[in-house]
Backbone as ProteinMPNN parsed JSONL, in Angstrom:
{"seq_chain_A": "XXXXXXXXXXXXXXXXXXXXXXXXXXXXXXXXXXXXXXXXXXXXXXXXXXXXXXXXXXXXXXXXXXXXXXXXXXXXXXXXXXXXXXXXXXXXXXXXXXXXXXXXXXXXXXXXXXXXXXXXXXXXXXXXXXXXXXXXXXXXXXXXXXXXXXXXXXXXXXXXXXXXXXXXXXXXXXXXXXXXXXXXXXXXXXXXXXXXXX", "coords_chain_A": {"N_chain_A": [[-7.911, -41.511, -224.174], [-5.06, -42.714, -224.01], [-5.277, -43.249, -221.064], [-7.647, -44.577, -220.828], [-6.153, -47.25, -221.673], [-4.529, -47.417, -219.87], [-5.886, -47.262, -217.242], [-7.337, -49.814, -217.406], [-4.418, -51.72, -217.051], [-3.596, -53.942, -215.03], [-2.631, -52.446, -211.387], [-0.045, -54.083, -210.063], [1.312, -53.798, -212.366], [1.593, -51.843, -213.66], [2.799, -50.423, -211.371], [5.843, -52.09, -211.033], [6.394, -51.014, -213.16], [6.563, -48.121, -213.488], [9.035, -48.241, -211.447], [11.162, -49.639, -212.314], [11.548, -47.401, -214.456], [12.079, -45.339, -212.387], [14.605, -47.062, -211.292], [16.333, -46.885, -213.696], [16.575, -44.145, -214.229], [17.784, -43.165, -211.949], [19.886, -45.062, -212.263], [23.882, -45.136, -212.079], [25.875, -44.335, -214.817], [28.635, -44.952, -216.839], [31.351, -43.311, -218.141], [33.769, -43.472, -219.635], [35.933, -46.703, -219.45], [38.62, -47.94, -218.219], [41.672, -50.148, -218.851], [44.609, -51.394, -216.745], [47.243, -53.004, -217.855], [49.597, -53.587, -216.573], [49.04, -53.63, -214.377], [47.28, -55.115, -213.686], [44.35, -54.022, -213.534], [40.847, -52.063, -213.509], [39.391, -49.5, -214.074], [36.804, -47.614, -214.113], [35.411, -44.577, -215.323], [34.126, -41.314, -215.213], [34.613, -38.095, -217.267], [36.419, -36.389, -215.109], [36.141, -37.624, -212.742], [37.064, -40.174, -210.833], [35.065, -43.341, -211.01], [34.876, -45.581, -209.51], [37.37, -48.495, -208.944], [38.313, -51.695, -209.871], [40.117, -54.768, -209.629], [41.802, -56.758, -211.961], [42.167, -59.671, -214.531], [43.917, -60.293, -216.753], [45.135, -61.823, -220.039], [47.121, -64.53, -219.692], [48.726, -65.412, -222.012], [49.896, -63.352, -222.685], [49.616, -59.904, -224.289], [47.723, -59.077, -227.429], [45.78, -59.631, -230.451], [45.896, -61.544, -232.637], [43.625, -64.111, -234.158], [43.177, -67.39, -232.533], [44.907, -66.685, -230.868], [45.228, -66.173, -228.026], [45.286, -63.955, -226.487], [45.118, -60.905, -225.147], [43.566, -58.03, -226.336], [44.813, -54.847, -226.893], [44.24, -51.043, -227.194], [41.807, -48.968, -227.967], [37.904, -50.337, -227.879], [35.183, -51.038, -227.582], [31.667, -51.691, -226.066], [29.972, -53.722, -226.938], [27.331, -55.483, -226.336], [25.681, -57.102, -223.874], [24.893, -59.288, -221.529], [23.296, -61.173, -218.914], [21.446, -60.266, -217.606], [20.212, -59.816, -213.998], [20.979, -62.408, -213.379], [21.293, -65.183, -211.511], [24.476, -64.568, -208.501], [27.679, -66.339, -209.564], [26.183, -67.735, -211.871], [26.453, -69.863, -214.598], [27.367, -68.892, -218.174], [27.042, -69.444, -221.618], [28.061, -69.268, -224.334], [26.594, -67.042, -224.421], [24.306, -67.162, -223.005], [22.477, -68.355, -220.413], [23.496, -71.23, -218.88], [22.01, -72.697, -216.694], [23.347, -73.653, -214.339], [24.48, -73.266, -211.412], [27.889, -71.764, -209.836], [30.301, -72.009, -207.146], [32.375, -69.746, -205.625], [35.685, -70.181, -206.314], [34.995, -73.107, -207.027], [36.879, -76.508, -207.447], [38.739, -77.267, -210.308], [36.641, -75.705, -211.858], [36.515, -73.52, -214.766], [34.648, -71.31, -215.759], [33.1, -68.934, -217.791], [31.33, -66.718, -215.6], [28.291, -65.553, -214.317], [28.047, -62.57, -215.216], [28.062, -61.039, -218.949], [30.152, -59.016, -220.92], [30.003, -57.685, -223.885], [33.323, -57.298, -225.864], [34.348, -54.973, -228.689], [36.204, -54.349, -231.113], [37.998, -50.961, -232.231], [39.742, -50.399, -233.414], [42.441, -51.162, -235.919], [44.619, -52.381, -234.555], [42.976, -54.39, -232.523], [40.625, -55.334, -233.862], [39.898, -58.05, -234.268], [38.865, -58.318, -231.896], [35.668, -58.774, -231.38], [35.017, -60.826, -232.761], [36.526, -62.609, -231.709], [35.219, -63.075, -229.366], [35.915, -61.741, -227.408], [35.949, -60.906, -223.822], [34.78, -59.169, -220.982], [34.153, -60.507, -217.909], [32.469, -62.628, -215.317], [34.764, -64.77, -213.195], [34.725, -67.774, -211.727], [37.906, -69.042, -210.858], [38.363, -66.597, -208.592], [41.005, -66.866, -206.954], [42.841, -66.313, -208.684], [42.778, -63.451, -209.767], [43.935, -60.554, -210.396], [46.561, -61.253, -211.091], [47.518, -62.027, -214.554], [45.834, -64.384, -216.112], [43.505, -65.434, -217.537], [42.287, -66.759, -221.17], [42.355, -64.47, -222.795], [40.312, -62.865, -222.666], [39.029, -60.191, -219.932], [38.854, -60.583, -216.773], [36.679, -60.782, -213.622], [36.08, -60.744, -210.358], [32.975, -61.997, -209.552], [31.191, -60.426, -208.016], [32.57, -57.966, -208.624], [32.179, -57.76, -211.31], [29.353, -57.513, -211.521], [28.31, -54.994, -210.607], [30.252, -53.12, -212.284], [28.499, -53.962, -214.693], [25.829, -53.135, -214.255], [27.042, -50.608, -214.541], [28.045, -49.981, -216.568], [27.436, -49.123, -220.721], [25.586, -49.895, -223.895], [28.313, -49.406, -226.35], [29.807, -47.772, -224.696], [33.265, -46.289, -224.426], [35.837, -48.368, -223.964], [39.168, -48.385, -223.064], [42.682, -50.236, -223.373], [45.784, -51.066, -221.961], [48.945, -51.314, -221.641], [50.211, -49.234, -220.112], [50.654, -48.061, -217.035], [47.882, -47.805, -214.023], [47.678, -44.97, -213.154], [48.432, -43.538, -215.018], [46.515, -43.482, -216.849], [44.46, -42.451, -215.748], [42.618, -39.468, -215.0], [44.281, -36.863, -213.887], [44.66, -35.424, -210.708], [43.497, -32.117, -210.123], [44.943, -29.5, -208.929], [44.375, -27.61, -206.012], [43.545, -24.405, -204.116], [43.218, -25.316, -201.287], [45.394, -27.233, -201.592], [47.903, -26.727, -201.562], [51.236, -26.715, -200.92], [53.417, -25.061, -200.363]], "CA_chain_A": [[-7.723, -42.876, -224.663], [-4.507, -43.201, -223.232], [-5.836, -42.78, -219.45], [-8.265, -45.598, -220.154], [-5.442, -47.983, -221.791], [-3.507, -47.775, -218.375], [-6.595, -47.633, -216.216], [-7.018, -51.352, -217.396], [-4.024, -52.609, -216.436], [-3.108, -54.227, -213.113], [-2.033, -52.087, -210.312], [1.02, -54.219, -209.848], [2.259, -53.829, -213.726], [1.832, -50.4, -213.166], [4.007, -50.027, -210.314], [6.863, -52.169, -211.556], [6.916, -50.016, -214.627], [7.117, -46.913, -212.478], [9.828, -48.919, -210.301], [12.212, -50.038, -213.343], [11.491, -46.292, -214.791], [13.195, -45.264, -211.685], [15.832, -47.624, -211.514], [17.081, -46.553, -214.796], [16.869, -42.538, -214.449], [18.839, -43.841, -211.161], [21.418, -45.803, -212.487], [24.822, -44.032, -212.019], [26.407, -45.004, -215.745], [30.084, -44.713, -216.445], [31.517, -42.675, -219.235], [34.61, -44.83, -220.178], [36.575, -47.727, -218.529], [40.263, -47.969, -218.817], [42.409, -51.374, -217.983], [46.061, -51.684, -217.14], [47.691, -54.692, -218.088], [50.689, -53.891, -215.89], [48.402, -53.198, -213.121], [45.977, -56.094, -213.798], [43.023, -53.089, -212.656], [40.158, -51.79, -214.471], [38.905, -47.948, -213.571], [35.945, -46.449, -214.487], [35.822, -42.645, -215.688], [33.419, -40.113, -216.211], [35.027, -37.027, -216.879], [37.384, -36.193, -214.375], [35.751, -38.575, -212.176], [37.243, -41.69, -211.009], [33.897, -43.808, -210.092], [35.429, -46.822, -209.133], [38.6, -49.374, -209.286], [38.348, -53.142, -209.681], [41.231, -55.621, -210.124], [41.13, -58.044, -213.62], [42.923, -60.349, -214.987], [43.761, -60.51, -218.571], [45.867, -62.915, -220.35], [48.378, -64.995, -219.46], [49.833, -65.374, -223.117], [50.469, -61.516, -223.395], [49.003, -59.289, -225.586], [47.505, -59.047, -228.884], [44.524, -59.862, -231.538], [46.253, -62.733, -233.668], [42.5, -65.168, -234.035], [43.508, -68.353, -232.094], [46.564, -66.396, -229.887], [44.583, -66.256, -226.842], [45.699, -62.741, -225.766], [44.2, -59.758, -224.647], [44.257, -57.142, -226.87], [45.208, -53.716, -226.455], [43.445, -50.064, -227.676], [40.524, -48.708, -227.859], [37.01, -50.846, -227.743], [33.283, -50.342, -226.987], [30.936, -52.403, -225.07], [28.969, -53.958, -227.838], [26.757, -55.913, -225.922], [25.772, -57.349, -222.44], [24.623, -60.288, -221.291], [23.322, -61.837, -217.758], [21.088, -59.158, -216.422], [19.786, -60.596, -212.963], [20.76, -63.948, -212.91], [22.206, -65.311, -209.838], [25.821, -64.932, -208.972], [27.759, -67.582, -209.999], [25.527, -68.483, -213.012], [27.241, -70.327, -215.783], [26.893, -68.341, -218.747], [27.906, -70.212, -222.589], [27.247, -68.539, -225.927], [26.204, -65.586, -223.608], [23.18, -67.666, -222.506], [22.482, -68.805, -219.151], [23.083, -72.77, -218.481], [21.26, -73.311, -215.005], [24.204, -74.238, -213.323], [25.493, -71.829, -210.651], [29.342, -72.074, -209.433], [30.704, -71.537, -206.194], [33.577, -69.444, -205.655], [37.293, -71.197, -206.359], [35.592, -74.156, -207.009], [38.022, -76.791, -207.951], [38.471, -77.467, -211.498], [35.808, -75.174, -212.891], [37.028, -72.219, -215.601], [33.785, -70.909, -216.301], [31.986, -68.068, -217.769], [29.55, -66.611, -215.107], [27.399, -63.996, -213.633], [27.937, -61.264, -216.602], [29.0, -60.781, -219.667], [30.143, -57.585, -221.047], [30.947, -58.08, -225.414], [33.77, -55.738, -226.674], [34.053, -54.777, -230.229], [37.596, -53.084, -231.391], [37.708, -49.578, -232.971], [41.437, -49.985, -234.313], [43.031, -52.146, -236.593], [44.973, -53.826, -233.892], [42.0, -54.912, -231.916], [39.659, -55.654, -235.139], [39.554, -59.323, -234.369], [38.395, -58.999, -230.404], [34.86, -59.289, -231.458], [34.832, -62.578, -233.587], [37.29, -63.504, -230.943], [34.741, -62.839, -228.16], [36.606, -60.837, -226.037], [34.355, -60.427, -223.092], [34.686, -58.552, -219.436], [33.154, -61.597, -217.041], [32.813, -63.111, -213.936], [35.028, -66.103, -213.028], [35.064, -68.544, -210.469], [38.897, -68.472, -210.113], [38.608, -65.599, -208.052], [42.306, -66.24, -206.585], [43.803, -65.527, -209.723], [42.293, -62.096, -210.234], [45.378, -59.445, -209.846], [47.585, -61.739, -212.143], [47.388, -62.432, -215.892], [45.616, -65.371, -215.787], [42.644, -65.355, -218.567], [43.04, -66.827, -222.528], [42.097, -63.108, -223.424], [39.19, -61.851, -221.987], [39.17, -59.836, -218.764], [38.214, -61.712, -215.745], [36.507, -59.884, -212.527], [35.41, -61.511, -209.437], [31.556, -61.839, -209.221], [30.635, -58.958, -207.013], [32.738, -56.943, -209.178], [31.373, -57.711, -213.024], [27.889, -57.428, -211.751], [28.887, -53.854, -210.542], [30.4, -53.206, -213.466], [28.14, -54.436, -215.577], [25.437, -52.193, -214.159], [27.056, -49.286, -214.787], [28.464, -49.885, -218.279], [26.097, -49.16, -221.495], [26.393, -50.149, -224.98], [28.656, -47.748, -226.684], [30.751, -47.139, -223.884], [34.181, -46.853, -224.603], [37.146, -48.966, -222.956], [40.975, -48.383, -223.446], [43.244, -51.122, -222.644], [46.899, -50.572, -222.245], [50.209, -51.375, -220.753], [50.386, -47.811, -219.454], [50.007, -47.845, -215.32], [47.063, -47.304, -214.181], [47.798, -44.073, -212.816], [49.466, -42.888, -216.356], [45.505, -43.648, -217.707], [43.234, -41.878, -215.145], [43.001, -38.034, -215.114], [45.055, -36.023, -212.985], [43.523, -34.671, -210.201], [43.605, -30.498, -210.17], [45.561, -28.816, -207.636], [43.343, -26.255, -205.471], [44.679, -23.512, -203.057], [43.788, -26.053, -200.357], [46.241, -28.808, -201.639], [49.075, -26.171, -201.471], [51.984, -26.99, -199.598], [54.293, -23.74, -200.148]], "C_chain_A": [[-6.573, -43.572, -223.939], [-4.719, -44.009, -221.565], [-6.514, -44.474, -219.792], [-7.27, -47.366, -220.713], [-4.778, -48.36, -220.432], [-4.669, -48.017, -217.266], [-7.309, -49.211, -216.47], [-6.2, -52.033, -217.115], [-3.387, -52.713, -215.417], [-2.351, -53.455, -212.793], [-0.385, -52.448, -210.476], [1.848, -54.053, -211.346], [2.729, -52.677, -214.037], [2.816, -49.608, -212.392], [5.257, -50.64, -210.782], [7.485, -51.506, -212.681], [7.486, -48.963, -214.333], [8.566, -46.993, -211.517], [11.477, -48.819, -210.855], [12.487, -48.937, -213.821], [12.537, -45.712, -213.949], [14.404, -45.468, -211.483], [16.861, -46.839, -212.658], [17.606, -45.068, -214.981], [18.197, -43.02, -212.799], [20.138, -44.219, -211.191], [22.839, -44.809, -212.75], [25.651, -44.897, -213.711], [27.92, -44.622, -215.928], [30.091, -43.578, -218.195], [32.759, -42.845, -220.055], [35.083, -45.381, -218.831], [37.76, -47.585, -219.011], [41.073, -49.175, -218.271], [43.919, -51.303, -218.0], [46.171, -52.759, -217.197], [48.213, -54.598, -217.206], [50.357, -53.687, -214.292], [47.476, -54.124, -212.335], [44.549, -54.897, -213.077], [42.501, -52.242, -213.773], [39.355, -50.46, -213.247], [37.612, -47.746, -214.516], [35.776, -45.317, -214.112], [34.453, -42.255, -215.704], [33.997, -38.791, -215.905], [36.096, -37.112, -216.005], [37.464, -36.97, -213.15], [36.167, -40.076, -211.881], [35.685, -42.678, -210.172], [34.183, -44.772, -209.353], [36.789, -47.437, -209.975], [38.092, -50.803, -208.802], [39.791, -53.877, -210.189], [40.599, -56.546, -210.792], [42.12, -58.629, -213.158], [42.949, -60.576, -216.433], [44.601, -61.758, -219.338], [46.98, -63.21, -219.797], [49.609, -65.431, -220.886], [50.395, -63.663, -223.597], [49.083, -60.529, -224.144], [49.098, -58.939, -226.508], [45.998, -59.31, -229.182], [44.687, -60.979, -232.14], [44.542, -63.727, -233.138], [43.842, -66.292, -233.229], [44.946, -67.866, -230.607], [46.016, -66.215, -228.602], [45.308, -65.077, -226.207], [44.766, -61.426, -225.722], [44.9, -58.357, -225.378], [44.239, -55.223, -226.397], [44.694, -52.66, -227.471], [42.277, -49.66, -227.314], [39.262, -49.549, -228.467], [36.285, -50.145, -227.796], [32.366, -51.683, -226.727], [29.771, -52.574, -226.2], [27.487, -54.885, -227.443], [27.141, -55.936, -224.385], [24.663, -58.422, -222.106], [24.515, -60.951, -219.799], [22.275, -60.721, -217.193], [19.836, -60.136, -215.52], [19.972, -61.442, -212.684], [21.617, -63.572, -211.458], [23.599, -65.533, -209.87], [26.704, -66.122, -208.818], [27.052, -68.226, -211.067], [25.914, -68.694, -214.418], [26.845, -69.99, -216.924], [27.615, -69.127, -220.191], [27.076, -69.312, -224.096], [26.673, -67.657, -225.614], [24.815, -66.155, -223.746], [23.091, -68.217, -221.118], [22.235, -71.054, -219.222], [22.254, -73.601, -217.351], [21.925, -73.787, -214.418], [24.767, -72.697, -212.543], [26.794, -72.873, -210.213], [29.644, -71.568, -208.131], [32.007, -71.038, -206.186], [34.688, -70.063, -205.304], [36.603, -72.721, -206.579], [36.348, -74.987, -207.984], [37.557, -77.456, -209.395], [37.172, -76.899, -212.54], [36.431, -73.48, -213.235], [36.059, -71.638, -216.421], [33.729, -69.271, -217.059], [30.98, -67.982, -216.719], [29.338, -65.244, -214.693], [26.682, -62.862, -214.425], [28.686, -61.255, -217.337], [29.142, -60.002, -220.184], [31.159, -57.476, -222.676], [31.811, -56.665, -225.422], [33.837, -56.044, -228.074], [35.175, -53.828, -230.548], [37.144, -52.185, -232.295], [39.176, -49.329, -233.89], [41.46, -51.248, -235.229], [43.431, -52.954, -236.082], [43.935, -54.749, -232.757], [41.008, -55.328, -232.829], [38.872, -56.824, -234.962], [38.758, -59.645, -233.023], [36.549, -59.527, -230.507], [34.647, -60.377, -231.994], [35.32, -63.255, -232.908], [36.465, -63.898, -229.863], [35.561, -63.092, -226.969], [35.537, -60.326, -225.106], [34.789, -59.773, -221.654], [33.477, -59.769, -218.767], [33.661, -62.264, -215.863], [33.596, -64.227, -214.518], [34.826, -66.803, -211.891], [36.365, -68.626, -210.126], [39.103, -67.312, -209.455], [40.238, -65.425, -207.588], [42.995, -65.935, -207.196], [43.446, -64.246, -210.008], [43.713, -61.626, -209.595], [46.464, -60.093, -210.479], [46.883, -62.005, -213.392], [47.341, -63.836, -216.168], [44.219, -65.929, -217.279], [43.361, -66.253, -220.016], [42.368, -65.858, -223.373], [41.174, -62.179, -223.353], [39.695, -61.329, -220.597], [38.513, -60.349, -217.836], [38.03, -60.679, -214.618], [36.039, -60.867, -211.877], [33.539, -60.965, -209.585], [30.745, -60.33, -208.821], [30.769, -57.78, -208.095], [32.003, -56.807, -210.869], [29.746, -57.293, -212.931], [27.824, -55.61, -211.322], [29.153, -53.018, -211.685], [28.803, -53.207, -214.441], [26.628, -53.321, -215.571], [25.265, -50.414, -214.362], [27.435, -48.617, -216.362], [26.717, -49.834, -219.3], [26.834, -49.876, -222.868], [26.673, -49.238, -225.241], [29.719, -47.121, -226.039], [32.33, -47.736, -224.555], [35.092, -47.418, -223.916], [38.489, -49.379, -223.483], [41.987, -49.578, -222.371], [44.529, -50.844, -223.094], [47.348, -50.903, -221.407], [50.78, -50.222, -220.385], [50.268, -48.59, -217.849], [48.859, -47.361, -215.39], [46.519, -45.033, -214.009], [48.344, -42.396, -214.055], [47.459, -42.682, -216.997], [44.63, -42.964, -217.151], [43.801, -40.616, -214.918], [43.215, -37.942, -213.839], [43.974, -35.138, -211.912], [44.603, -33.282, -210.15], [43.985, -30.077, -209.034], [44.783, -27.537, -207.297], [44.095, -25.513, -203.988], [44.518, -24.46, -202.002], [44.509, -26.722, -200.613], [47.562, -28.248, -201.645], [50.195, -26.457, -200.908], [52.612, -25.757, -199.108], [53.473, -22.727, -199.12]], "O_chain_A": [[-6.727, -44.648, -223.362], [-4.321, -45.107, -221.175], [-6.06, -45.456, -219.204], [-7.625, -48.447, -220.242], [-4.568, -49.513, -220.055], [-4.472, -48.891, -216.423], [-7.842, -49.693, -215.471], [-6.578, -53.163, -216.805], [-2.701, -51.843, -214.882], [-1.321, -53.339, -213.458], [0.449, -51.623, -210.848], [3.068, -54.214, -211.325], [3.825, -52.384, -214.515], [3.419, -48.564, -212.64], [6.062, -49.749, -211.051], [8.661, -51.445, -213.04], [8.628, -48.668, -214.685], [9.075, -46.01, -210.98], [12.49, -48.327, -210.356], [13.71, -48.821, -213.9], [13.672, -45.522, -214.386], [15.274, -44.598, -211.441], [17.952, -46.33, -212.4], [18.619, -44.729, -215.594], [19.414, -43.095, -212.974], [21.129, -43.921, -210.525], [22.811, -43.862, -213.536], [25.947, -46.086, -213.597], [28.397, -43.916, -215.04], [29.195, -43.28, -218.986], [32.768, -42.344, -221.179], [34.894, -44.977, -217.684], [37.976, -47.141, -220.138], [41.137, -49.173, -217.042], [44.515, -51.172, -219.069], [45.394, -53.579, -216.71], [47.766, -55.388, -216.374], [51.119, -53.614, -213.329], [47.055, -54.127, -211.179], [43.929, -55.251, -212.074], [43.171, -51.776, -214.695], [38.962, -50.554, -212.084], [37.739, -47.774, -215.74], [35.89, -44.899, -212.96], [33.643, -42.986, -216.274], [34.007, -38.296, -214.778], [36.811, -38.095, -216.202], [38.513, -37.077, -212.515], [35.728, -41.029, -212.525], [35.411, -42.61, -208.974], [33.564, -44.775, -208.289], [37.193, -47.123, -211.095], [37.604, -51.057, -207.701], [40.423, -53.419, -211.141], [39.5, -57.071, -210.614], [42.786, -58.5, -212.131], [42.02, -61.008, -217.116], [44.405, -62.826, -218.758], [47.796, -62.369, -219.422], [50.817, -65.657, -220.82], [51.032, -63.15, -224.517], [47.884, -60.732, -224.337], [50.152, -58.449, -226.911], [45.125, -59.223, -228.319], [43.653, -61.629, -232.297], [44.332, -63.976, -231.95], [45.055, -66.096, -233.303], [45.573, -68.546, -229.795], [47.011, -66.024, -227.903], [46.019, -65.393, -225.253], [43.753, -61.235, -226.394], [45.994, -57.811, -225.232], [43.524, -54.7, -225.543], [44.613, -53.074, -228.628], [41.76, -50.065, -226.273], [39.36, -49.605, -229.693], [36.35, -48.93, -227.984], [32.598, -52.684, -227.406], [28.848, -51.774, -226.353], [26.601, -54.928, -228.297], [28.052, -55.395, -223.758], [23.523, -58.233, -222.531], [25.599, -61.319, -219.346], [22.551, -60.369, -216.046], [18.944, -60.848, -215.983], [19.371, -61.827, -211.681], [22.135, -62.664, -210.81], [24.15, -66.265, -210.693], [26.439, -66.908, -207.909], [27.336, -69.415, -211.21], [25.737, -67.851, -215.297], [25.82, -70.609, -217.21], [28.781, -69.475, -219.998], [25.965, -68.986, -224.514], [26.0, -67.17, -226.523], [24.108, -65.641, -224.613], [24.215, -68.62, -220.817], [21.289, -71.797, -219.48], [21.99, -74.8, -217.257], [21.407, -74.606, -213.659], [25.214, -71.617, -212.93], [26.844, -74.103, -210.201], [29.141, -70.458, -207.957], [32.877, -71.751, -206.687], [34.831, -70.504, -204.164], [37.376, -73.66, -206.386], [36.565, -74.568, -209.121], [36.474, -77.985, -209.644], [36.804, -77.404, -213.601], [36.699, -72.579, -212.44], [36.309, -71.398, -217.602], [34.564, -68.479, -216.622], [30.006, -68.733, -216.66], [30.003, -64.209, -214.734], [25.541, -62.399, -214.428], [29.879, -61.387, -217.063], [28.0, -59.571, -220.349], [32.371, -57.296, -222.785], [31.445, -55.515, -225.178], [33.483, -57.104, -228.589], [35.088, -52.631, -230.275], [36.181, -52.368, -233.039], [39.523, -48.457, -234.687], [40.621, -52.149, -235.228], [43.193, -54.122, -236.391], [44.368, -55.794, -232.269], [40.234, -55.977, -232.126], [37.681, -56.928, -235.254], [38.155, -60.701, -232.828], [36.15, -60.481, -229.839], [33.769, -61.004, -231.403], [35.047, -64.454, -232.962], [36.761, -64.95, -229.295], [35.798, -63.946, -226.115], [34.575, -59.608, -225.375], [35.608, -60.626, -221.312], [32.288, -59.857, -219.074], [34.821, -62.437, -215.489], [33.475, -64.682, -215.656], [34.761, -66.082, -210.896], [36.478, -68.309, -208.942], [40.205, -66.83, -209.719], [40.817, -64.345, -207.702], [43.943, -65.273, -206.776], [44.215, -63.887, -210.899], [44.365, -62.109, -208.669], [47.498, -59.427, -210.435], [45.671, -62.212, -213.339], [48.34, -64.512, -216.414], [44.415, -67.016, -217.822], [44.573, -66.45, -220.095], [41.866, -66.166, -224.454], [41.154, -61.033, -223.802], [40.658, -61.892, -220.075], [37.351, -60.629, -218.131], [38.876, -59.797, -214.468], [35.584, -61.851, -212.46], [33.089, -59.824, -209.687], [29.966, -59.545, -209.362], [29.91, -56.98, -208.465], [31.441, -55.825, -211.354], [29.046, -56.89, -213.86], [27.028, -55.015, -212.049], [28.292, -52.218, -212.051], [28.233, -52.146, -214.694], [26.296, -52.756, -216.613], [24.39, -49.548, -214.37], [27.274, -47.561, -216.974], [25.574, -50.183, -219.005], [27.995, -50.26, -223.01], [26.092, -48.2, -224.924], [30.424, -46.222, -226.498], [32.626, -48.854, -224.974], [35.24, -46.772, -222.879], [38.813, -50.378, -224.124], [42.004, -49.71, -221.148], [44.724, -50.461, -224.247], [46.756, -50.987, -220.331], [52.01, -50.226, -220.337], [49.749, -49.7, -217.734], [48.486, -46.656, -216.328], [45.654, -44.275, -214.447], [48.495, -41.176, -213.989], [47.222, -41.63, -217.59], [43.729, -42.657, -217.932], [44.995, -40.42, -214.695], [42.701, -38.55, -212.9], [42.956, -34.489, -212.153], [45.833, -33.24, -210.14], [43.28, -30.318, -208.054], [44.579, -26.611, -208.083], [44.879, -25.971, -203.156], [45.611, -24.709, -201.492], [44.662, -27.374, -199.58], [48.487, -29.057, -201.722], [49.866, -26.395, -199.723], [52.536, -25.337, -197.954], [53.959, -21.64, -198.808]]}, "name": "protein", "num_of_chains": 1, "seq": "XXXXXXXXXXXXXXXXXXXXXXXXXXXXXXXXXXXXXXXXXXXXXXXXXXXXXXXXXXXXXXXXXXXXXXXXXXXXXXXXXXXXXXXXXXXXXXXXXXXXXXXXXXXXXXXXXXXXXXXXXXXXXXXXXXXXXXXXXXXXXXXXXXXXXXXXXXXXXXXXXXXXXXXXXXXXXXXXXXXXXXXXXXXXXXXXXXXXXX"}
């Protein structure tokens, strides 16, 4: 029965199914993210694994949770949603919907939402409020501010990098944000008789 359900439909619906199937056993996923503030840079982990480093930007009023304080708060999260998959980059994203406007990078006077958006959802008390706040991981068009604290409380990535990102994150995943270094937050790598010096 099955057999003749699929041998009805089109060839090509067939193959993209098989395609996307792929894709997905494919996809390399992360297993947390970690951000320094004092670093402005966002790591993804799995395990002992560093997979990648991108530079953010998080707030420019500091950090915190206070509703209305426009800061970027600090603890442990999780990636409660995600928003943008495929559009084009640069695509102005509002209420985590797509507007049909794309943006060009730096241009002048636009402080958008675009490309991807990536909801968090706090797990502590002092982060509680980042979801109602929508605290989000997303592209901007200021790209030259990335690497300073520049945001009113979300994390800001250049284009290239959120869609990156955004690929590899799931829901669920967790992400620690902290005024640690980044180097204080990502595991130690293991000393092996080659790395000896003595």
């Amino acid at each position: 029965m099955r057999w003749q359900i699929a041998h009805k439909l089109p060839a090509s619906l067939i193959l993209a199914m098989v395609l996307i199937a792929l894709r997905q056993l494919g996809a390399s996923t992360a297993a947390e993210m970690v951000i320094s503030i004092p670093d402005q840079t966002l790591a993804v982990v799995d395990g002992e694994k560093v997979m990648a480093r991108y530079r953010v930007s998080t707030s420019k009023f500091g950090n915190g949770d206070n509703v209305g304080s426009y800061r970027t708060p600090l603890g442990t999260l999780f990636v409660s949603g995600k928003f943008g998959d495929r559009l084009p980059v640069g695509t102005v994203i509002k209420n985590r919907a797509p507007m049909g406007e794309v943006i060009a990078v730096d241009a002048p006077n636009r402080d958008a939402i675009i490309s991807r958006v990536i909801w968090l959802r706090g797990m502590e008390r002092q982060n509680s409020a980042a979801h109602d706040r929508c605290i989000y991981i997303h592209g901007t068009p200021e790209e030259r501010h990335i690497g300073k604290p520049f945001s009113f409380g979300c994390i800001r990535m250049r284009s290239r990098d959120v869609i990156a990102l955004y690929d590899r994150a799931h829901v669920g995943l967790h992400v620690t944000i902290s005024e640690k270094s980044i180097d204080a937050l990502l595991p130690q790598e293991k000393p092996t008789l080659l790395s000896r010096v003595d």
